[in-house]
C-alpha positions in Angstrom: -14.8 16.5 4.6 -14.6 12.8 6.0 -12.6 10.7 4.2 -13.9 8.5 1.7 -13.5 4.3 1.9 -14.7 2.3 -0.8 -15.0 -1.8 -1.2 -15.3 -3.6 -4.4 -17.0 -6.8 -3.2 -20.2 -9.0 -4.9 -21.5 -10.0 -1.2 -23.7 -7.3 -0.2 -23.2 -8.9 3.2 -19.3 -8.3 3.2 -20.4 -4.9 2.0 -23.3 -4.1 4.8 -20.9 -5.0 7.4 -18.1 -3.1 6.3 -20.2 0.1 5.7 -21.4 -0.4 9.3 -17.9 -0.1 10.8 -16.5 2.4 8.1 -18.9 4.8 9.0 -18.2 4.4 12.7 -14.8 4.6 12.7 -15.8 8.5 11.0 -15.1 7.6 7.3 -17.7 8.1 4.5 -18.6 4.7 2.7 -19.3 3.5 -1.0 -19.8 -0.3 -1.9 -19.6 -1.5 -5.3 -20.5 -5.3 -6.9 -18.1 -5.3 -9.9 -15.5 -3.2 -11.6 -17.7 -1.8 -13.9 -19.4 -0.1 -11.2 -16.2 1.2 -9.5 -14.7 2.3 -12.2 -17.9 4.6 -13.0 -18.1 5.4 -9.2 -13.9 6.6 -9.7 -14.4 8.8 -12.0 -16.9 11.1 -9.6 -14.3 11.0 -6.4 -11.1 9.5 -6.1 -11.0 7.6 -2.7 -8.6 7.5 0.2 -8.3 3.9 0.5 -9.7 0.7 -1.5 -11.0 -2.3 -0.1 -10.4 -5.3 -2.8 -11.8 -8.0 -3.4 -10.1 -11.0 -5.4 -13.5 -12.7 -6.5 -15.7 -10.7 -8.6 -18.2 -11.5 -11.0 -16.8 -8.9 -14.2 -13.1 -8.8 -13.2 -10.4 -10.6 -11.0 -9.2 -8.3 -8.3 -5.6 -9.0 -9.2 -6.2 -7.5 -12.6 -8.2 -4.0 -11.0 -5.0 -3.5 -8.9 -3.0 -4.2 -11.2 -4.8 -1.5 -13.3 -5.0 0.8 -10.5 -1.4 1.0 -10.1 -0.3 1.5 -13.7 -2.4 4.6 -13.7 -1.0 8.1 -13.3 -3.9 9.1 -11.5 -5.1 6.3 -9.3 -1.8 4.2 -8.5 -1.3 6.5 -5.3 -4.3 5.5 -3.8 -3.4 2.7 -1.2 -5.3 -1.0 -1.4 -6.3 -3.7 0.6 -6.8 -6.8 -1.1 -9.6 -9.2 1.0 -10.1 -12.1 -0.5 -11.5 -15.7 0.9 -7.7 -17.4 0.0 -5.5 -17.4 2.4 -2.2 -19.0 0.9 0.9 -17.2 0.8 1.2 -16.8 -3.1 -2.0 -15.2 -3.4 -0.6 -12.9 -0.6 2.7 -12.3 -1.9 0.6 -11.4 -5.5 -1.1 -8.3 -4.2 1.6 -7.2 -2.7 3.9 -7.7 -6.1 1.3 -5.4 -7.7 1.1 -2.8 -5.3 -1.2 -3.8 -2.9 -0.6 -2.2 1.0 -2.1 -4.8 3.1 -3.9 -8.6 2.6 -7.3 -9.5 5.0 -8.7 -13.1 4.6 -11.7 -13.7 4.4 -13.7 -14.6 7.2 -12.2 -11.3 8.8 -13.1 -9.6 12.0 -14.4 -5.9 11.2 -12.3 -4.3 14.0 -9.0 -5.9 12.7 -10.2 -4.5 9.3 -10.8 -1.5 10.8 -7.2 -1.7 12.3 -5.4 -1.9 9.3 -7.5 0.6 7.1 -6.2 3.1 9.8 -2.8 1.7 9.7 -2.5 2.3 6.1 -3.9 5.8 6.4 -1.4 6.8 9.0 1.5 5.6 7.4 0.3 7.8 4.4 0.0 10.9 6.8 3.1 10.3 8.9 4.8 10.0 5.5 3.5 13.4 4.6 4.3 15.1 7.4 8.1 14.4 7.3 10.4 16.7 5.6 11.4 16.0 1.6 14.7 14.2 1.8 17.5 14.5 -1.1 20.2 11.6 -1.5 23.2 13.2 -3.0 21.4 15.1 -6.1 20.1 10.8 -7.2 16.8 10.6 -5.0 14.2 13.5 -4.4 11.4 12.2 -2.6 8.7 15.3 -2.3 6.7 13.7 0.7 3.5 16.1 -0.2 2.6 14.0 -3.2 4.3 10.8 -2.4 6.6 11.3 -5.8 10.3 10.3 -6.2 12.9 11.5 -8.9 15.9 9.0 -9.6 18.3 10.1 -11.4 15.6 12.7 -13.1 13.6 10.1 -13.6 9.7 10.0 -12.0 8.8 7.4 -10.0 5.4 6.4 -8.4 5.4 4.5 -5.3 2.7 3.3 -3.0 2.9 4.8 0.2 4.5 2.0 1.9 7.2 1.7 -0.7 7.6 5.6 0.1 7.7 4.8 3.4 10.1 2.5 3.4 12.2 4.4 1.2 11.9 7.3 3.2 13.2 5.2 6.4 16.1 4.2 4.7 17.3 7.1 3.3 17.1 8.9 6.7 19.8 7.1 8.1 21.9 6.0 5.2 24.8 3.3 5.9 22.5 2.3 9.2 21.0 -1.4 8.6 17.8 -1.9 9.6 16.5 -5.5 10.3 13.1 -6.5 8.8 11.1 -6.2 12.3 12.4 -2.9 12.5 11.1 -2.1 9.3 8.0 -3.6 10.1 7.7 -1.6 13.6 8.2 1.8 11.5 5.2 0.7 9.0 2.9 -0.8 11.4 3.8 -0.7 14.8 1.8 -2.4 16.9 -0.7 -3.5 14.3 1.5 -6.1 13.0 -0.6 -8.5 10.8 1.9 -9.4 8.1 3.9 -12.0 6.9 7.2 -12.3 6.7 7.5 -11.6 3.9 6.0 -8.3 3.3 9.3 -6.2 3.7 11.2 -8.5 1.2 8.5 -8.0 -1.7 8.1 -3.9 -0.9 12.1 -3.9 -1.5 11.9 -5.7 -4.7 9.0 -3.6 -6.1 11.4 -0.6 -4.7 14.6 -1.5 -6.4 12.8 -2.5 -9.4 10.7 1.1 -10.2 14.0 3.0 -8.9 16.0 1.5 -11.9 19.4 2.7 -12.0 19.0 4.1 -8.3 17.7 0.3 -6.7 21.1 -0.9 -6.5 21.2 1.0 -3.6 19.6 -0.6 -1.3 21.8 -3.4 -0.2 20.6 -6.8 1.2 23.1 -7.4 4.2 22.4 -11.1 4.1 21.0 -12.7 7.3 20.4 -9.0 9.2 18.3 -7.0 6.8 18.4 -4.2 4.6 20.9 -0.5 4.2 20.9 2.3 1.9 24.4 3.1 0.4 26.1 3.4 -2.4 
């Protein structure tokens, strides 16, 4: 079965166009006005990515994310916050909460487009790489996205994973933040600067104990070691 997209978004404009180049790039489509109506909508199929908007009528997008990711059962499904600001805090704020990626608004469908499938394939490259173990601390089981530190669960969105999942490959190695950005996006780079810093403070931060291990190497980037 195709894949399904959603967007939580009060312009049925935003949503008509959207649908229109969802459903060509292969995916199946749902639209919703408010939270109320997503949430409901949830609850009959969990989707493979979510399209957010900040302004709504019922909620603020912030908040739904923010819901989203302190849920068991929803906080592995990545999210695209698209909203009409375009300053850098606002930014930075999905991305504190979770948030995979950040579309202004007025947005062109096909870059849109570009990093829904971005998203996706870091979330199925991810998948397809073997579980890695870091000295009986870190267990990250790449079929389900979930990390053990220090027997401890962790939930992670899938570019936290995949981030993690870079670093502990090679430990000891620094990697700079553009290579870091290459690995997540490749040539679909739309991102601030940044991105990478706030996905390693969110890391370090859910790994407890375990996040002292990823060491900022001042003025070059970021290593894994103990």
């Amino acid at each position: 079965m195709k894949e399904l997209i959603v967007i939580i978004d009060d312009e049925v404009d935003i949503r008509d166009l959207v649908r229109i180049h969802i459903q060509k790039s292969g995916y199946r489509f749902n639209g919703f006005k408010d939270s109320k109506s997503f949430f409901k909508g949830l609850e009959a199929e969990i989707p493979a990515l979510i399209i957010l908007d900040i302004m709504l009528p019922d909620d603020d997008g912030f908040e739904i994310c923010k819901k989203l990711k302190g849920s068991k059962l929803y906080n592995g499904i990545p999210i695209i916050i698209l909203s009409a600001k375009d300053e850098e805090v606002d930014k930075i704020i999905g991305l504190e909460l979770g948030a995979d990626d950040h579309v202004c608004k007025p947005f062109s469908p096909r870059e849109l487009i570009a990093r829904v499938k971005a998203v996706l394939r870091r979330r199925d490259t991810a998948k397809q790489e073997k579980n890695l173990v870091y000295k009986d601390r870190i267990i990250m089981n790449t079929d389900n996205f979930k990390v053990n530190a220090d027997r401890e669960e962790v939930e992670l969105t899938p570019t936290e994973f995949k981030i993690l999942q870079l670093l502990i490959s090679r430990p000891d190695r620094i990697f700079n933040r553009e290579e870091i950005l290459d690995y997540l996006w490749g040539d679909e780079k739309y991102v601030i600067d940044r991105t990478v810093d706030v996905h390693i403070l969110n890391l370090r931060k859910k790994l407890k104990g375990c996040g002292s291990l990823i060491k900022n190497i001042r003025g070059i980037g970021y290593s894994f070691r103990e």
